[in-house]
N, C-alpha and C positions, 0 to 999 in steps of 0.2 A: 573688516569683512566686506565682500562682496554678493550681491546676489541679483542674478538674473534671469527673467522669463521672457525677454521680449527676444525669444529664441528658442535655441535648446536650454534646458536650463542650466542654473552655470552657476558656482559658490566657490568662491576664492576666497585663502585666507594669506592676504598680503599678495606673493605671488604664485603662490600655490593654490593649484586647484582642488580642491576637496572632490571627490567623490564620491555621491550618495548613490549606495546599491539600491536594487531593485527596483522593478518597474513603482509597487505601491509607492516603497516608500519617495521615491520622487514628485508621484501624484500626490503624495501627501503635504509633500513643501511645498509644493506648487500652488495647490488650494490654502494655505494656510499664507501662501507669499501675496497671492491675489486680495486675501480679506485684511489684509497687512493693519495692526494697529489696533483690530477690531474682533469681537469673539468669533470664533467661525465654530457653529453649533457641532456635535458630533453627529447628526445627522449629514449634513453636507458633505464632514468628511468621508464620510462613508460612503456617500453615495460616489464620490469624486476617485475615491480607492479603489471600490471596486467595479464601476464604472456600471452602478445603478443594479447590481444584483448582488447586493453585501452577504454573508451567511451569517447565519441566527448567533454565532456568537461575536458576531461583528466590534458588539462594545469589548469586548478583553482584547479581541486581537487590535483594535486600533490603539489601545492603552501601549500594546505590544510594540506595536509600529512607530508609535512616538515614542519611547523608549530607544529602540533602537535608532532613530532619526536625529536623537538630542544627544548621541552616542555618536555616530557618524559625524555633526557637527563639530567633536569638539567642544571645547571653550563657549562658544558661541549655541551649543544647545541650550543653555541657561534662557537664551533669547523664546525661548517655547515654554508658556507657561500654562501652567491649569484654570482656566475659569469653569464658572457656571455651565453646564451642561456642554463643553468644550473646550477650545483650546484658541492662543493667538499667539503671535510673531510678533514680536518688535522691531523694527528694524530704522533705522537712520535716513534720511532725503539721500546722503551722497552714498548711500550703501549701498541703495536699491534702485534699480535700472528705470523701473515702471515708477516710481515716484520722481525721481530724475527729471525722466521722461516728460509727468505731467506737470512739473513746476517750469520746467524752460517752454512747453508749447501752451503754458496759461501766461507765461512771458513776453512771448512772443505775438500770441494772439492781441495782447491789449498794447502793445507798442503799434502794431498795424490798424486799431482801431483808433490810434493817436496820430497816427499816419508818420509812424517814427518807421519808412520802411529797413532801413538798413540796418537796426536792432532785433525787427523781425524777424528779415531773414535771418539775420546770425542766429536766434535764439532758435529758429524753430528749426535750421540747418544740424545745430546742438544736439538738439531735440531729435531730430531723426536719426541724424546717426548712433545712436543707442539702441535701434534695431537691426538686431543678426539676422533676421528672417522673423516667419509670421511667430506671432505669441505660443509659449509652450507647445513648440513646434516639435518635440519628441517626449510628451508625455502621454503613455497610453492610455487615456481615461476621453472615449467620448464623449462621457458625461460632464465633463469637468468643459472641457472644448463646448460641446452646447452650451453652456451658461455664461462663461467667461471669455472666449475668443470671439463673439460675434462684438461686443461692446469693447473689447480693445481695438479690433483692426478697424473699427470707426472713429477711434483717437487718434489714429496712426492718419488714417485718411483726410482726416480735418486739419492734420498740421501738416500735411503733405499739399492740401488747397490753400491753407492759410501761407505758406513758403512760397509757392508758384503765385500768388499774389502781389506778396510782396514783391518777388525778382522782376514782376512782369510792372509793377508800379516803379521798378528803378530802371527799366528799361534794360533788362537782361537779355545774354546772347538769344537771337530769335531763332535760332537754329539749334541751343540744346535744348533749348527748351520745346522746340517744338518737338523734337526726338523723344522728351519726355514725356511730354505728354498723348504724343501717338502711343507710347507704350501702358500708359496712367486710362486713356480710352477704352484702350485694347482688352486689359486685365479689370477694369472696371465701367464696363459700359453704361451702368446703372447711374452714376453718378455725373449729372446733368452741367454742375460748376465745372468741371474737369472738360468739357466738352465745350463749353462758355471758353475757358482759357484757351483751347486750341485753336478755336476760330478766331477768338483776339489776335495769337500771336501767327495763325496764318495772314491775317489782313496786316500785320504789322510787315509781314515777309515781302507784299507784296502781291497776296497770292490770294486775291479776294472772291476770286471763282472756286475756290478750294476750300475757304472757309465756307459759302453757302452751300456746298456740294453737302458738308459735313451736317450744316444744320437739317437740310433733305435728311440725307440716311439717318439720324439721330429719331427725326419726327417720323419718317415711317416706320421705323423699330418698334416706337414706344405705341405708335398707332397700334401697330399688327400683334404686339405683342404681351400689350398692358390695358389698351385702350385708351389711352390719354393722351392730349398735346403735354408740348415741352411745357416748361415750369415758364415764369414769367421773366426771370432772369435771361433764361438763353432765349427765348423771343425776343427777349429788350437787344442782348449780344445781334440774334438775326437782322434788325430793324437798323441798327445801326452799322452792320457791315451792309445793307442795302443802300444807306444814304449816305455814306462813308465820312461818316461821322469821327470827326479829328480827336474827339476825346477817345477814341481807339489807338491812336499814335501814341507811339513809341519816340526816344529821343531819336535824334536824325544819324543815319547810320551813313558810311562811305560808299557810294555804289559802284561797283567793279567795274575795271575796263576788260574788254574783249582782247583774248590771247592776240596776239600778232603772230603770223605766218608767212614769212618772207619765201620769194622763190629760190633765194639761196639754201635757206634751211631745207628747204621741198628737195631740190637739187643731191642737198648732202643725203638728206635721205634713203637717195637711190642708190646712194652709193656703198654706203658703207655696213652694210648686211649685220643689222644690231641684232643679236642674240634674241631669241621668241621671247627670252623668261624675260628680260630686260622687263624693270619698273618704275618704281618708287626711288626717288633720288633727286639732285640736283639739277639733273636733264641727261640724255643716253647719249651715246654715240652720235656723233649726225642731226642731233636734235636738241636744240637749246633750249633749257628750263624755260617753264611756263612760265607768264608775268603772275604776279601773285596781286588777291584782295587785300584790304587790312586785313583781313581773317589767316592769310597767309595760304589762302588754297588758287589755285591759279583760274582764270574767270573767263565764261566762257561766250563767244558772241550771241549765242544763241542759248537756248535751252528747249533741249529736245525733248519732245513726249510723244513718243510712237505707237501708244500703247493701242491697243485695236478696245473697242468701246467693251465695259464691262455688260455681263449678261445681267440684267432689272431682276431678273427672279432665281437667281444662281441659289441653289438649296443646299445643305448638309454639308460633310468636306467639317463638322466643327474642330474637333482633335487637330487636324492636319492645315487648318487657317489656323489655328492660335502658334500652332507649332512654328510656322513659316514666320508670323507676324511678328512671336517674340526672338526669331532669331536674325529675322530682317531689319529689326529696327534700335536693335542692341548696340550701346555707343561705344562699348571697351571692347570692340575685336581687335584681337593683331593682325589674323590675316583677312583676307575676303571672303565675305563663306556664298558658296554654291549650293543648292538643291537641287538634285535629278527626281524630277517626278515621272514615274513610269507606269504601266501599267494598261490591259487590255483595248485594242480598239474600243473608242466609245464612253469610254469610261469617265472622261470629263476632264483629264489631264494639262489642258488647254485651259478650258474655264476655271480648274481653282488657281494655274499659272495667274491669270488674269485676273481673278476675283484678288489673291493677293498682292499682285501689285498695284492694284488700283488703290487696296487697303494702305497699302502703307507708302504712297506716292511722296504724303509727309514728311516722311523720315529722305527722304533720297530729291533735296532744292534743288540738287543740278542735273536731274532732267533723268528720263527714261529711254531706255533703247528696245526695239525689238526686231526679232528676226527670224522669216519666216526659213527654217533649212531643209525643208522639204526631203527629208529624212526618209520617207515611204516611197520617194518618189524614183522614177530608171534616172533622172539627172538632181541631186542632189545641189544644195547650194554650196559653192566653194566659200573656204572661209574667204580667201582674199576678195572675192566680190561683196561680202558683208563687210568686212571692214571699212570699204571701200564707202560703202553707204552711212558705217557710222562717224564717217573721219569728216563727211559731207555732214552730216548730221550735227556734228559736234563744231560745225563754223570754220572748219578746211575748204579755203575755195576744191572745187572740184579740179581742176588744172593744176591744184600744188598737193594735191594725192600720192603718195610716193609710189613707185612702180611696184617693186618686191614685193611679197606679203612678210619679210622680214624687218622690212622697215616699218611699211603698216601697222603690224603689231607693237612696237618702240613707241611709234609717234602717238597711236592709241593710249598705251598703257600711261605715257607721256601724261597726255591732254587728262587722264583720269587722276592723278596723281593728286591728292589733298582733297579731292570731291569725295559728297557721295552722289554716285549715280547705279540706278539698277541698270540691268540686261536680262531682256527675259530672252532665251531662246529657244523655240519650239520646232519639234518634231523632227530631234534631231538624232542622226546615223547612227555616229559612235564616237567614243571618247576625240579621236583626232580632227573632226570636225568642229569639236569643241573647244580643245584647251587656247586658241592663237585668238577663241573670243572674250575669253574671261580676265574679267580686269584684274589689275597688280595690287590696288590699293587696299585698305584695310576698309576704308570707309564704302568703299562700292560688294556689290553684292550681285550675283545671277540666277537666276531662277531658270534651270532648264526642263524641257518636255521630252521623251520617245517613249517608246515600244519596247527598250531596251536600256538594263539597267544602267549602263555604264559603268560593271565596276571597277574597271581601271581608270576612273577618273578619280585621284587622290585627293584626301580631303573632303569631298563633294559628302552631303547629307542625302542617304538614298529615301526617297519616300514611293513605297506601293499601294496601288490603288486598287480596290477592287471595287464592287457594285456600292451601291447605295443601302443603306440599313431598307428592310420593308415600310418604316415610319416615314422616311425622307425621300422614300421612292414617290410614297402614296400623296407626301406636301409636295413634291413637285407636279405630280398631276394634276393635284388641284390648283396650284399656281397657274399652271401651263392652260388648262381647257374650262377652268372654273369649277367654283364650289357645289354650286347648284345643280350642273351635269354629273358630276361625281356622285353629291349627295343622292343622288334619283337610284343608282345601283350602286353602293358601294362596292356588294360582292362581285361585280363585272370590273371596277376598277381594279381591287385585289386579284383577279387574275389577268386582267392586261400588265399588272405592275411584275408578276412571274413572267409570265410570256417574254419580257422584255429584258430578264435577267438582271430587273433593276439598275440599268444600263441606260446616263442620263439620255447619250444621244439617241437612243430607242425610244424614250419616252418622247421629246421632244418630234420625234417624227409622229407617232401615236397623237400627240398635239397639233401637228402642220395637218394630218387629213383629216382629224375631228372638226379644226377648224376652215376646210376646205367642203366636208359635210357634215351643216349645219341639221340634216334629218337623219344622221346616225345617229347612235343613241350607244354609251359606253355596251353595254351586251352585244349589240352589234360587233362592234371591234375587236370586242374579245369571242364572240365564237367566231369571228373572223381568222385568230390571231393562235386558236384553239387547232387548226389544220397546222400540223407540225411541216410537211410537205410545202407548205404554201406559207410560212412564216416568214422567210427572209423577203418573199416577193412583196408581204405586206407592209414589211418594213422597209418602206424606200418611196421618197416623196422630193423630187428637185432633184436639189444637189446634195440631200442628206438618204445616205443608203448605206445600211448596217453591212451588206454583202462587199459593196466594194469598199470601206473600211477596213474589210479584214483581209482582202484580198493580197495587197501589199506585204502584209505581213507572211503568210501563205507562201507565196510566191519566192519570198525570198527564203525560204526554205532548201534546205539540200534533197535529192529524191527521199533517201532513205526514213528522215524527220517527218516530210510531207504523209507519205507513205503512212507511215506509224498514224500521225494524227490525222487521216481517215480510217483506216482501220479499230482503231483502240478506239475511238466514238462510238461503234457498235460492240463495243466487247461487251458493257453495262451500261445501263440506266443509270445507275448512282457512282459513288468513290471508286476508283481504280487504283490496285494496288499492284505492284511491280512486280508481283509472281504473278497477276493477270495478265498484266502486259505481255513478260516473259514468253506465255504461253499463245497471247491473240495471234505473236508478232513472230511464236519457232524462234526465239532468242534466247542464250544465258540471262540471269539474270544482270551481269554488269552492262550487257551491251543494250539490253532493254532498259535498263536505267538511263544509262547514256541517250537515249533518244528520248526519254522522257525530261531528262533535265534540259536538253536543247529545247521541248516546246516549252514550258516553264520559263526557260529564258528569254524567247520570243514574247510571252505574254500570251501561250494560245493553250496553256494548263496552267491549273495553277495547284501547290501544293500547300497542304497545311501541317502536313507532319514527315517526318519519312518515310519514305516509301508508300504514303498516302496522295494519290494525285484523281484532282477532279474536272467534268468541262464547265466551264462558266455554260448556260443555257445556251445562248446565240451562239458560241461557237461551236457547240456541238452539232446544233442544226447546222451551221457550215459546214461542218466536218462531212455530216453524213451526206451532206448536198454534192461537194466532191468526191464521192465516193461512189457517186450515181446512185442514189438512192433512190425508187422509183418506187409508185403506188403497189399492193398486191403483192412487195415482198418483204419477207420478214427479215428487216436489219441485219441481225447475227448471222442467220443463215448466211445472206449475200454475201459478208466480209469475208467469211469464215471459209468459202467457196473460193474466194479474190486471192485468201490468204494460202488456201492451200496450192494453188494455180502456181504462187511464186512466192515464196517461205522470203520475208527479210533474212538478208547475211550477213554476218559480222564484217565484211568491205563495206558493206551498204550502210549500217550502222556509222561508220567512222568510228569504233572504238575498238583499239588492237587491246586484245585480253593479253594480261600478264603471261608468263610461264607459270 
């Protein structure tokens, strides 16, 4: 027999799976596999059953439930016996996964305290792999998970440090390892050894402004967030990546030579018009394979990091950084994965771009790319002049640049080929501006930005953004202008933080004039910010203005769409539904749908349900601002007057109604 919890749970007899119905009764093996060897009283099981609210006749029905469960087994129910005021399991070391488990990682542990590493790691290697995912990962009993899953996923964790120990004392690849443990960080921030090792085995890379970088964000984390410095250990790790301390070395690795680029190959280049998709291969058309590392990826003269500086106090975004992190820094892709983040002027689109690749710089040794595509803008960046910049980037003299942007793309995809390198690219058009940028490789990755979803960009992970939760609107203000100003009115902060639509880059101007007057006082600002008339004016400090932000967007609108989203901002105060609109706009309801999913599309409504569409705050004061909204008249009215003057028409809509 077989049995397993360090998963779903699992009972095999020889190669047959047994399966145990019902939800109890599997809580009930579960708990009884957990106390394995030992009485498990009939209180725990009961509590573990019924997951802490048992019924009064709890003792027959468990009598009931081990009956049927010693039935269910089999042969092997014999193994559930009666004691004293409960019941136990018996079960074998090679039967049972979680004892397995702990005899090879107490094997493995004590051969690495012998400094036996290569037994280590094998044992404790053993040892993990006996994990299908986290412990009684589909048993429904939170009771059972309180007691028992917190003290196993810290077994799990300990031979997961004790493994990367060992590899890192045999001098293991510094690069999967580092990939691992970016992701071991990521999913475990708490765990201070874990963060020790990655700054090891960045200074082992080479990359010793990366491992201090690490130890900063670690130490203000645990500052801001626990109140404590680091432990003594990952001090001792900082101190020693400061004085570069050789018992941080690694065995001595091959260091790569820089791709060669001859004018012939540049030459062929121009010539021979290699297909966009061209990738991953041998080398393309016109373009001969890269010279290869020991590691067998092709090496490059440089190593680019374009990345524009991350923001010190970048807040919230947590769901949507994990999300990015663990797909960025994932070592078993086949292909190259893309993310489109989109989502309302303002909204911070840019900054989690940036917050996550700064995060996971780690995972991607051969270098970062970035490109600004000025997407909003009347001239647009061509791809072929980006390329142009990344081919220079990536240690193409500038003069052996191939002319086409067909070749461009080849000799790109080319140079990417067995790396990982990110590409972030922001604020960009539309799908065809994008795909001649994104790399071939499996090991590279892009993070792109607009206003627009892209979703003919195949493959691509769409992510939308909208405001800020009110919690992490209100941590960024107080990041941004301080604690102690906040703390003086909070209720004037809580309504600058509405005013603002929870809209990072509102707040941050909200922070540029607070901090420009030092004798405002947050009430101020917000009955400043209280004049709906006068809102947009207030929001606009430099080069940061919420008005022309959105104007771009606006702009490029067709009349019809424009039309509608001023109009429909005065229909109502709150949710707009599509027989409103219908009605604001003199339209069917298909073709006032159809203009409502076009602004929706744009990022200038956003919907949460069908036929449910609302304005984000600041863009509705837009709305109305275009619509000539003036003092002294009442909103509705005025539209209403606009609308009747010149009824929208199904031409003007864009949308021909069926027969």
């Amino acid at each position: 027999m077989e049995f397993g919890i360090l998963g779903p749970l699992v009972v095999r007899d020889g190669v047959q799976t047994r399966t145990v119905p019902g939800g109890r009764q599997r809580a009930l093996l579960a708990a009884l596999l957990v106390r394995h060897g030992q009485p498990t009283s009939a209180e725990f099981l009961t509590e573990a059953i019924w997951d802490g609210h048992p019924p009064r006749s709890a003792s027959a029905a468990l009598r009931n439930y081990v009956m049927r469960l010693r039935k269910a087994l089999g042969a092997a129910g014999e193994r559930i016996e009666t004691t004293a005021g409960g019941y136990r399991i018996n079960v074998d070391v090679q039967e049972f996964d979680l004892q397995s488990f702990t005899v090879l990682r107490d094997e493995g542990i004590a051969a690495l305290r012998r400094q036996d590493f290569e037994r280590a790691a094998a044992r404790l290697d053993t040892a993990l792999q006996l994990w299908r995912g986290p412990a009684l990962a589909d048993i429904p009993s939170d009771a059972l998970l309180r007691k028992e899953a917190g003290w196993l996923a810290e077994a799990r964790l300990d031979a997961m440090e004790a493994r990367l120990e060992a590899q890192l004392r045999l001098g293991g690849d510094v690069r999967a390892l580092t990939t691992e443990l970016q992701a071991l960080t990521t999913e475990y921030p708490e765990r201070e050894l874990l963060w020790a090792q990655l700054m090891t085995v960045l200074y082992r890379s080479g990359r010793q402004c990366e491992a201090l970088a690490v130890y900063q964000r670690v130490r203000q984390t645990l500052i801001e967030e626990i109140g404590v410095e680091p432990g003594s250990e990952l001090r001792e790790v900082h101190q020693r990546v400061l004085r570069g301390d050789p018992a941080l070395d690694g065995p001595t690795r091959p260091r790569p030579e820089p791709i060669g680029i001859n004018s012939a190959s540049a030459g062929a280049a121009a010539d021979t018009g290699a297909d966009a998709g061209a990738g991953a291969g041998a080398g393309t058309a016109g373009h001969p394979a890269p010279d290869r590392t020991a590691h067998g990826r092709p090496a490059f003269a440089v190593t680019p990091c374009q990345l524009p500086p991350a923001l010190p106090d970048f807040t919230g975004r947590t769901w949507e950084t994990s999300l990015l992190t663990g797909r960025l820094i994932a070592v078993d892709r086949t292909a190259p994965f893309t993310a489109v983040i989109s989502g309302q002027p303002g909204v911070g689109k840019s900054a989690l771009a940036g917050q996550v690749a700064h995060a996971t710089r780690a995972a991607f040794p051969d270098g970062t790319l970035h490109a600004e595509l000025r997407g909003t803008d009347d001239s647009p960046a061509l791809p072929a002049a980006v390329l142009r910049t990344f081919l220079v980037a990536l240690g193409v003299p500038a003069d052996l640049v191939p002319v086409g942007l067909e070749d461009r793309i080849s000799l790109y995809r080319s140079l990417l080929t067995g790396r990982r390198v990110l590409v972030v690219l922001d604020d960009a058009r539309d799908s065809a501006q994008v795909r001649p940028l994104l790399p071939g490789d499996p090991g590279c990755a892009a993070l792109v930005t607009g206003r627009y979803r892209l979703a003919d960009l195949v493959g691509a992970l769409p992510l939308e953004l909208d405001g800020l939760s009110a919690a992490e609107a209100e941590l960024l203000l107080r990041r941004l202008v301080g604690t102690t100003r906040v703390a003086a009115d909070p209720q004037a902060a809580t309504q600058v933080v509405a005013a603002c639509g929870r809209l990072p880059l509102a707040l941050r101007i909200c922070a540029a004039r607070l901090g420009a007057r030092p004798g405002w006082s947050i009430r101020h600002l917000a009955d400043r910010l209280a004049d709906q008339l006068m809102l947009l004016n207030e929001l606009r400090v430099g080069s940061l203005d919420i008005r022309a932000s959105v104007e771009p967007s606006y702009r490029a609108l067709e009349p019809a769409a424009a039309r509608a989203f001023r109009l429909l901002a005065t229909a109502t105060d709150g949710p707009l539904s599509t027989v409103q609109a219908a009605q604001a706009l003199h339209l069917p309801l298909p073709a006032a749908e159809h203009l409502l999913e076009r602004l929706v599309d744009a990022h200038l409504l956003v919907t949460d349900a069908p036929g449910r569409y609302r304005y984000p705050a600041l863009l509705r004061a837009f709305a109305r601002e275009q619509g000539g909204l003036r003092p002294g008249v009442v909103p509705a009215q005025q539209d209403r007057r606009a609308a009747a003057e010149r009824p929208v028409t199904l031409a003007d809509s864009g949308c021909a109604l069926g027969h």
